[in-house]
C-alpha positions in Angstrom: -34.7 44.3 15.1 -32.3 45.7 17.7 -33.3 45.9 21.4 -31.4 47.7 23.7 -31.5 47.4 27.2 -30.7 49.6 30.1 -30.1 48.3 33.8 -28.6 50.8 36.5 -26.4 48.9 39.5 -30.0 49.6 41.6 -31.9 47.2 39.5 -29.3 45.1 39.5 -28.6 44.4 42.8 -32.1 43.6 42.9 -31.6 41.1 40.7 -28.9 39.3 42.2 -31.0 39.3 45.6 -33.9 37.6 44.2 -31.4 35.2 42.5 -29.3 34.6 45.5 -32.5 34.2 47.6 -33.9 31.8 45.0 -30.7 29.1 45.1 -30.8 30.3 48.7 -34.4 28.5 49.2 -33.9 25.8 46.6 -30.5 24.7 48.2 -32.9 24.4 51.6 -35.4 22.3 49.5 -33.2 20.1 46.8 -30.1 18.2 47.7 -27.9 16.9 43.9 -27.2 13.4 43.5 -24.6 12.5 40.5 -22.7 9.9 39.5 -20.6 8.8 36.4 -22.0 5.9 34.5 -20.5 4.1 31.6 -21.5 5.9 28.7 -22.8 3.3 26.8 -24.8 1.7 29.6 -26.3 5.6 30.1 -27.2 5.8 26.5 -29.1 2.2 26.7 -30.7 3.8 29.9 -31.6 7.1 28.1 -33.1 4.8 25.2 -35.5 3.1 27.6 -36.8 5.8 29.7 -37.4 7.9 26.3 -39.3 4.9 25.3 -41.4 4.8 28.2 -41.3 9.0 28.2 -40.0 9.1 31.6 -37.1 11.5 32.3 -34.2 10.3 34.5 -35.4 12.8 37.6 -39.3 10.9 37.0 -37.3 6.9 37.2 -35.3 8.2 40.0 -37.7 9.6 42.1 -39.9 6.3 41.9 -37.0 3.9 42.4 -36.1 6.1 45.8 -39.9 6.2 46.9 -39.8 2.2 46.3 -36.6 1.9 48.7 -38.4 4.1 51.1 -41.3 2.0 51.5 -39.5 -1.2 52.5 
């Protein structure tokens, strides 16, 4: 099956708005926090919290509400 598609520069700009305004807002509402860990250490990490089925975003967020409340 073959599906074409057809966008003129109209709908496209469109497009881009709605993107732009959507990191726009989410930049206003969401700050990124990274940081390089050994890789072996991570992978131990990764093990436990798929153990526990927590994601890394889930732990974090509770270990930074814990530090919050002290």
């Amino acid at each position: 099956m073959i599906l074409l598609l057809h966008a003129t520069k109209e709908v496209n700009v469109i497009a881009e708005k709605s993107r732009a305004d959507y990191f726009k807002e989410r930049r206003e509402n969401f700050k990124a926090f990274h940081v390089e860990v050994e890789r072996k250490k991570m992978e131990r990490f990764e093990e436990q919290l798929a153990k526990k089925g927590k994601s890394k975003k889930e732990w974090l967020d509770e270990k930074i509400d814990d530090e919050l409340k002290k």
